[in-house]
N, C-alpha and C positions, 0 to 999 in steps of 0.2 A: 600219361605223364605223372611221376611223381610227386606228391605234394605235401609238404611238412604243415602236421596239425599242431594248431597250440594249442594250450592245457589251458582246460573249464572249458565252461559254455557259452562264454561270450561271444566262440568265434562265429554263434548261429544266427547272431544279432545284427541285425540290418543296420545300416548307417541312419535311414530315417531312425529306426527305433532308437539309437543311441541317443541321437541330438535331440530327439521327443525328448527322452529320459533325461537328459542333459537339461535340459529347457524348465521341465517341469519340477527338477528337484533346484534348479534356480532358482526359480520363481517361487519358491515354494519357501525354501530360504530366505530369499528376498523379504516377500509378503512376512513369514513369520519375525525376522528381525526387526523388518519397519516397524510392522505391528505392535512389537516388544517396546522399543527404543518410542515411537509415540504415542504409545499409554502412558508411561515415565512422562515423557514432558508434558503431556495434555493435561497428568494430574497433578504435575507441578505449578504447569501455566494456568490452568485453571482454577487449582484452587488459590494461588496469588492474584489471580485476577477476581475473582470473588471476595475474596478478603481486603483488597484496595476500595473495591466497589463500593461495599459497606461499610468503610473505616469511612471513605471519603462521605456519604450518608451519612455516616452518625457525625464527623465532623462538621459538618452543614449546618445538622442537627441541635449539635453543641454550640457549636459558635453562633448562632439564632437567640437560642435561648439565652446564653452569656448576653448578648446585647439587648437582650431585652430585660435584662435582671441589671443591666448597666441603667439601662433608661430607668429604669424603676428607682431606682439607688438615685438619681440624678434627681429625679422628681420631688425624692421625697427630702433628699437636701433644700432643694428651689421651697417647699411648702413648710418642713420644717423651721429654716431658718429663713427666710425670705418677705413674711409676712404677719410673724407675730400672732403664731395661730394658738399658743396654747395661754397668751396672755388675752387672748379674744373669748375662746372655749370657757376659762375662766371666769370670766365677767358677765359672760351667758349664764350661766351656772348661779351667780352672786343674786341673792335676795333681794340688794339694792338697786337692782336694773329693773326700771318697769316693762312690763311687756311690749310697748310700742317700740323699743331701745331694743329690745331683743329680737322681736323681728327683723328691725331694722338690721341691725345687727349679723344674725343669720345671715340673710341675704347679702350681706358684704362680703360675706366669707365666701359663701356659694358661687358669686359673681368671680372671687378671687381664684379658685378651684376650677371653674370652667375654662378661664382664662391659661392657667398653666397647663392643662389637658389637653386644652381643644387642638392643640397641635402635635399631640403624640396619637397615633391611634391604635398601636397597641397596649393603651393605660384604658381600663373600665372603672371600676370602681374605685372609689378613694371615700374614706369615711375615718372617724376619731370616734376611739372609746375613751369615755372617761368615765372612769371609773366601772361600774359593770354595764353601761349601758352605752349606746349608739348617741354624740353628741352630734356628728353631722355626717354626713352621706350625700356624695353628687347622685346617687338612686337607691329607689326601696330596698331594704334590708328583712327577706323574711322569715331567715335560718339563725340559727345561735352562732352569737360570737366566739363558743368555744371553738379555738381549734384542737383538732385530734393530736397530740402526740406521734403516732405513727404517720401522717402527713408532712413533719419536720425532714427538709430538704439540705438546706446548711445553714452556716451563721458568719455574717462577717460584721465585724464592731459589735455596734448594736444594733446591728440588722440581722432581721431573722427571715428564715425563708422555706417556704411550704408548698407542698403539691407538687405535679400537678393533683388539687382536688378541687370539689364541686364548689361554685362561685356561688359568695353570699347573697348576691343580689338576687332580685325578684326577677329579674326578667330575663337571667342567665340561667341556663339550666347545663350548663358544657362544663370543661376544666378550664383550670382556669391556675397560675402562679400568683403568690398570693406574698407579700412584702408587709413587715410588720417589724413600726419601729418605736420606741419609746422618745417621747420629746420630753425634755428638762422642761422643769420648772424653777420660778425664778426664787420661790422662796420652799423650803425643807417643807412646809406643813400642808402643801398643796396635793392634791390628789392626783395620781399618774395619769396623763393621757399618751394613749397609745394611738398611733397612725397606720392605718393601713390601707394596703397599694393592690388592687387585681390589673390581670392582663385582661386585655377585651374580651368580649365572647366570643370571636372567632379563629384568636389567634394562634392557640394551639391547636385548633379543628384543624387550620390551615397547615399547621406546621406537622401535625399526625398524617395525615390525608398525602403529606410524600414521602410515608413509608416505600421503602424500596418493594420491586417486586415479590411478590413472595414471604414477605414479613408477617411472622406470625403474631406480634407482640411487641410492643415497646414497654423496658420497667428502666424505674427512677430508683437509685441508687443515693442515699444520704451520706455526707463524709463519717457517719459511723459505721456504713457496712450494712444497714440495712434497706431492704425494700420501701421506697416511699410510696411506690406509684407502681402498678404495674395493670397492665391491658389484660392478663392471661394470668387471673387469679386463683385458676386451676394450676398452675404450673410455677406461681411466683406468689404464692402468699404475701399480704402483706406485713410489713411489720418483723421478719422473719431476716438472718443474716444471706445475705445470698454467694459468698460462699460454702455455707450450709447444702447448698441444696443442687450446685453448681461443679461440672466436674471437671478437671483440670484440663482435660482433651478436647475442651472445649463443647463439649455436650451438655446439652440441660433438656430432659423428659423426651428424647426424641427428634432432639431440636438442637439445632447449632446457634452458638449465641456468639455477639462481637460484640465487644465494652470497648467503650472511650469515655475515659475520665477527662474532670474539667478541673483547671486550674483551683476550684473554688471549692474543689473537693468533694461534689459528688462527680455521678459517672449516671452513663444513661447508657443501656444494654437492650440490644434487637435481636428478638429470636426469629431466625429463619429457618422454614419449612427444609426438607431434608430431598423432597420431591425439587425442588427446586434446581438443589445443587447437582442431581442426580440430570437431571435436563440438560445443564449444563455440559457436565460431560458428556451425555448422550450426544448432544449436539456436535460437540467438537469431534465425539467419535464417529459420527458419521460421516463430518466434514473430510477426515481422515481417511475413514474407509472407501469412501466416493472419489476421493484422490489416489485411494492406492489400486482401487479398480479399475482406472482411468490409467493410470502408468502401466499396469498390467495389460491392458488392451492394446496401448500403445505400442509395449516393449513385445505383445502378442503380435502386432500387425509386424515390427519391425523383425520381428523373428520369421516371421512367414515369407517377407520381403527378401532376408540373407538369405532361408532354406531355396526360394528356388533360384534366389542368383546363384546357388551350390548345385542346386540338386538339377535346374536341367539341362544347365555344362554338363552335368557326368551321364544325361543321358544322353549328349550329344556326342558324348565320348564313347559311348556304348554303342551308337547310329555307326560313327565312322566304323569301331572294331569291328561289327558286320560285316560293313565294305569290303574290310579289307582283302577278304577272297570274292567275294561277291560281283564286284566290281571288274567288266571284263574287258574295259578300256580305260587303260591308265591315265590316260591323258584327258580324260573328261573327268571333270574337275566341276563339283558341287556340294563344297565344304561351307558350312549354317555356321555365321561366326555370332560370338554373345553382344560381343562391343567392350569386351575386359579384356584389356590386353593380356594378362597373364595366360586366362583361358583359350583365347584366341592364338597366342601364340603356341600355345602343347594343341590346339586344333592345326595350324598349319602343319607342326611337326608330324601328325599322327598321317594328315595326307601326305606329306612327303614321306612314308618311312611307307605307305599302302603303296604308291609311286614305285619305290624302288624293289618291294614284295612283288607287287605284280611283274616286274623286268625281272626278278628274280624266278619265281616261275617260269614265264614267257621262253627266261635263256634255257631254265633245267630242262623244260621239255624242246627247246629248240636240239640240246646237246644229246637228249633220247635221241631224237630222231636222227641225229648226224650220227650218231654210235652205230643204232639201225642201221643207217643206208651207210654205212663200212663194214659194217657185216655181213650186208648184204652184197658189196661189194666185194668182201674176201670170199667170199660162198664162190664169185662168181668162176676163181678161178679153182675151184674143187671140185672135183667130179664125184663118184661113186670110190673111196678110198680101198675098201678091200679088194675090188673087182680087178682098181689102177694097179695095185703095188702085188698083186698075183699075178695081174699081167707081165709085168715089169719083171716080177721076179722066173719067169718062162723064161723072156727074151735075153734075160741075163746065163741061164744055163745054156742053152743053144747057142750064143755068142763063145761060154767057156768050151762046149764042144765042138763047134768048128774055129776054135783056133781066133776069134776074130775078140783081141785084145782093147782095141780106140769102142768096139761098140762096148763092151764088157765095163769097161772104163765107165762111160757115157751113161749108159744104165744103173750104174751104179752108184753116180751122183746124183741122177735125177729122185732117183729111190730115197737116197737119202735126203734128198730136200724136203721131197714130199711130207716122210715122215717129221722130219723139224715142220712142217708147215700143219700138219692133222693130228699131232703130239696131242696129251691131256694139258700139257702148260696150258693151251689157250691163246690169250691177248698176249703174254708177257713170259719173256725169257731173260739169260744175263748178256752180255758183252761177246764172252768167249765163243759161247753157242752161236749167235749172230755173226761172228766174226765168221765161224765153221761154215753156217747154211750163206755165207757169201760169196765163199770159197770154192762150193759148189756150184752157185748159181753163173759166175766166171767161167768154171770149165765147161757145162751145158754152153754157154755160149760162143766156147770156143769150137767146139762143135758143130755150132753153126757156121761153120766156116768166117766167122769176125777174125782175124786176124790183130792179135794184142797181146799184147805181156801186161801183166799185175805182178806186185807185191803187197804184202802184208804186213806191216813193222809196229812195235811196240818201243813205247819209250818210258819208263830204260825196259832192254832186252828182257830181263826177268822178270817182269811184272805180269799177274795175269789181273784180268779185268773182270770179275765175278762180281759183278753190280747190275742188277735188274734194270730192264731197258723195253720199251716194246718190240714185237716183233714185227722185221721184216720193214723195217724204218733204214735200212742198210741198200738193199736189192731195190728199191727205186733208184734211187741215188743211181746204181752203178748199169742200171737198165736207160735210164736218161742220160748217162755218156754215151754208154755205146749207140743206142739207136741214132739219136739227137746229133752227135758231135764226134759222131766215129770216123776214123781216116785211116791209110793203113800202117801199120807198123806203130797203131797208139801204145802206150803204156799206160795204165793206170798204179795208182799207189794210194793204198789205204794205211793211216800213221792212225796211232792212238796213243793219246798223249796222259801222262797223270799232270792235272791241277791243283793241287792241292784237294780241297772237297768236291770237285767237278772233274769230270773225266769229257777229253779233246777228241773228235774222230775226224779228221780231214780226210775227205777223199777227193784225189785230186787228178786229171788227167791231159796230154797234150793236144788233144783233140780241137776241132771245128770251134768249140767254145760254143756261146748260148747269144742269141740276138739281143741286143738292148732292149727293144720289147718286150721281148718275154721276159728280160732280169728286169726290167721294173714290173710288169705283171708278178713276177712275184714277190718283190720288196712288197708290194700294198698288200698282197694277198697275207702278207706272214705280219703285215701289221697292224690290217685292219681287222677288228675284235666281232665286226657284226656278222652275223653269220649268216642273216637274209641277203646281204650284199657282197660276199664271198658268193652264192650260188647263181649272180648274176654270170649270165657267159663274157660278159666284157672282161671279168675277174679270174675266167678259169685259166688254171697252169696245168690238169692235166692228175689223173686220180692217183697218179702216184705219189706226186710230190706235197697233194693236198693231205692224203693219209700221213704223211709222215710229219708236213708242219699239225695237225690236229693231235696226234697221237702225242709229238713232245706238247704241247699245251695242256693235253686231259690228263695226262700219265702219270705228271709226279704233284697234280691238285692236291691230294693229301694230306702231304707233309708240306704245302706251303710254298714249290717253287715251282719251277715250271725251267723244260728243256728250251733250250736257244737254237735257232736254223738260218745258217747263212750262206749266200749264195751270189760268184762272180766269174768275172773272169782274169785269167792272168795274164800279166805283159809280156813271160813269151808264147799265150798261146794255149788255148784249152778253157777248163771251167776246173773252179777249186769251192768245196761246199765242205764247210766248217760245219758239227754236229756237237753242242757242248750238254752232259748232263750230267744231274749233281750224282752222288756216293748216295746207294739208300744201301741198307741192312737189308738181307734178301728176305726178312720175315715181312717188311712193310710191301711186297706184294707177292708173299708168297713163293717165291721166285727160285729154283734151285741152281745150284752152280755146280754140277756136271763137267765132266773133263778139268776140273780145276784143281 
């Protein structure tokens, strides 16, 4: 069989190979766009979610400390104004106070001081300088009262504000925010005291100590711009501008830094480690990756799922196309369905279409065999051909020499039958011919002493009939009147009719006619199709009339039609059998038209 190649090398490619290939440049796809598309947001969401983390810490942060630089401010209103401390400090100081009076004294203040503290706990120290030295202190003092300049935090009124640095007191050794404010005096010539305010000792420990994870450093920012404070004086000098040293991208030495400034005009900035942030995203890239592994396994099971709901339908389609020769009874029926109807449904088809292959077979070789046994059946009346028609042609000369004209005659037609009967045509002659070897087969039987007249008529008169026909579909017909239905002085009359595309052969005679019986044995026989039940004997009509309904059925298969046989009897008497067959072109069996 013939089979059109298509161009390239795909057509070498297996169906699994394609949808493998199909599958894996999917997913492949897939994977790489996910991939692409959640790196993008992982390091958007991530690093917004790191920078919130931290704003919100440092805001924490910030707003701690503001309220505790609020308490502080609040405090040192409540002692500055509240108690008459610098008209007290004063009179401590006055050469006119004995010392009983100033202890006393002392002690009233102190008692006043503990009083206003004892309900804040993040206030430590509180003490007043006047003038260069320490007039009073809630605890020992064993550092100088200078404070550094580069510790200068901010200023609001006349409040000043420092650190975080190291607390004055003796018994603090931590950071500590440090408040320092000048109190008026009542008169010009009096000497400055100065107040000042510490956070307790443990209250920035506490408030460092929730540095966020990963915090490499916390520095204190002053509203001029420089470094007050900083954990990581490797990387944040102090005293130094810290835009200086600070880069716009957010980088400082290695280190990602987030600043939040305070209404009060400094800002406090957390350097975070860089291993951190990188965890981070590690993190979420796994989270990711483990989800897109997970979908891939998935969408892998679900692909294995589709391939063999695909893949072993079509070997179940490739099961049946086996069958379909294989299979040597049609009618046993063991068709594996999926449970998909689509598939199930090209499975029923594929066994109905084996179903009707096998009767197709079953009939081609029933119709061998029927060809056969008429073959064998035309053999039967054949003899030895050269030996018959040397004979015949003896009995023919010996007839012209003694005079004896009816044998000469008689020998003459049978000769010529013969030869129409053992010709190279074979199976298939036209009309005309047929008509001839009819013609002859009539006077042999007049010979026989049957006693009958025939005609022959064409309609119209001039028409000749050179249309391919089988042979010998004529001579049963006209051997079933005479023997069957013969009486004496019958006439028979063969008409040939033009029909348009179909040519008419009535032969029709006034004979005995044909018994009911027998005309319905053969009404069923010419129209029943099976051909195992045709060879039943309930069915037989008789080998002639079986060759001749067979012959127009198989004869003009071809081209598509098929000859028509019909058979009765007439109201006055006899049997009339209609022969109709279509016009072929004598190439479509070869056929010549001789005498025509």
């Amino acid at each position: 069989m013939k089979t059109t190649k298509k161009a390239g090398k795909i057509q070498k490619v297996s169906l699994r190979t394609r949808v493998l290939l199909l599958f894996i440049v999917t997913m492949l796809t897939s994977f790489i766009s996910i991939s692409v598309i959640s790196g993008q947001i992982i390091n958007r969401v991530t690093k917004t979610r790191i920078e919130n983390a931290y704003d919100n810490s440092l805001s924490v942060l910030l707003g701690t400390i503001e309220n505790i630089i609020d308490s502080m401010e609040l405090l040192s209103q409540q002692i500055g104004f509240g108690i008459n401390i610098a008209e007290d400090i004063t009179e401590l100081y006055s050469s006119e106070v004995d010392s009983y009076h100033k202890i006393e004294l002392n002690q009233q203040i102190m008692d006043r001081l503990r009083q206003l503290t004892f309900a804040n706990i993040n206030i430590g120290l509180v003490f007043f300088e006047y003038g260069d030295e320490v007039a009073i202190s809630n605890f020992n003092i064993t550092r100088s009262l200078e404070l550094d300049d580069r510790s200068y935090l901010c200023r609001a009124n006349e409040l000043w504000f420092y650190g975080p640095k190291r607390s004055l007191a003796s018994y603090n050794s931590g950071m500590v925010l440090c408040l320092m404010r000048k109190i008026k005096q009542l008169t010009p010539e009096a000497r400055d005291i100065y107040m000042g305010i510490e956070t307790n000792y443990d209250t920035l420990d506490k408030l460092f100590r929730t540095e966020g994870e990963g915090t490499k450093g916390l520095v204190f920012i002053n509203d001029r711009g420089e470094i007050c404070y900083s954990s990581v004086p490797e990387l944040c000098p102090e005293g130094v501008l810290f835009q200086d040293i600070a880069r716009a991208d957010g980088m400082l030495g290695g280190y990602r830094y987030f600043k939040k400034d305070s209404e009060m005009g400094f800002s406090v900035v957390e350097l975070v480690d860089m291993k951190l942030e990188k965890g981070a995203y590690l993190k979420e890239y796994y989270s990711v990756f483990g989800a897109i592994i997970a979908f891939v396994g998935i969408v892998a099971f679900l692909f294995v799922v589709v391939w063999k709901n695909i893949y072993s339908p079509l070997r179940l389609f490739d099961r049946e196309l086996d069958r379909l020769l294989e299979q040597e009874n049609p009618d046993e029926s063991c068709v594996i369905l999926t449970g998909m109807q689509e598939y199930d449904h090209l499975l029923r088809r594929i066994e109905e279409m084996r179903r009707q292959i096998q009767e197709m077979l079953k009939d081609m070789v029933s119709r061998e065999e029927e060809k056969g046994r008429l073959e064998i059946e035309k053999l039967r009346y054949q003899i030895n051909p050269h030996f018959l028609m040397n004979t015949l042609n003896t009995i023919h000369w010996m007839a012209v020499m003694n005079g004896q004209q009816d044998i000469d005659k008689a020998v003459q037609a049978l000769n010529r039958l013969l030869f129409y009967n053992l010709d190279k045509d074979g199976y298939h002659t036209d009309i005309e011919r047929e008509l001839s070897a009819m013609g002859e087969y009539m006077l042999l039987q007049k010979v026989r002493l049957y006693d009958f007249t025939y005609t022959i008529r064409r309609e119209p008169e001039t028409a000749e009939f050179c249309y391919p026909i089988p042979k010998f579909i004529l001579q049963p017909v006209i051997e079933n009147s005479i023997v069957h239905g013969y009486r004496d002085d019958m006439h028979i009359e063969v008409v040939v009719r033009d029909r348009n595309d179909w040519v008419e052969i009535e032969i029709s005679d006034d004979g005995l006619g044909i018994s009911k019986e027998q005309l319905v044995r053969i009404h069923e026989y010419a129209e029943n199709k099976n051909r195992e039940m045709r060879r039943q004997p309930a069915h037989a009509i008789g080998i002639g009339l079986e060759y001749v309904i067979q012959s127009l059925e198989q004869f003009y298969l071809n081209v598509g039609k098929k000859g028509r046989f019909s058979i009765g009897n007439r109201e006055s008497g006899g049997t009339v059998v209609r022969i109709l067959v279509p016009k072929m072109h004598e190439e479509k069996k070869d056929a010549e038209c001789v005498d025509c």
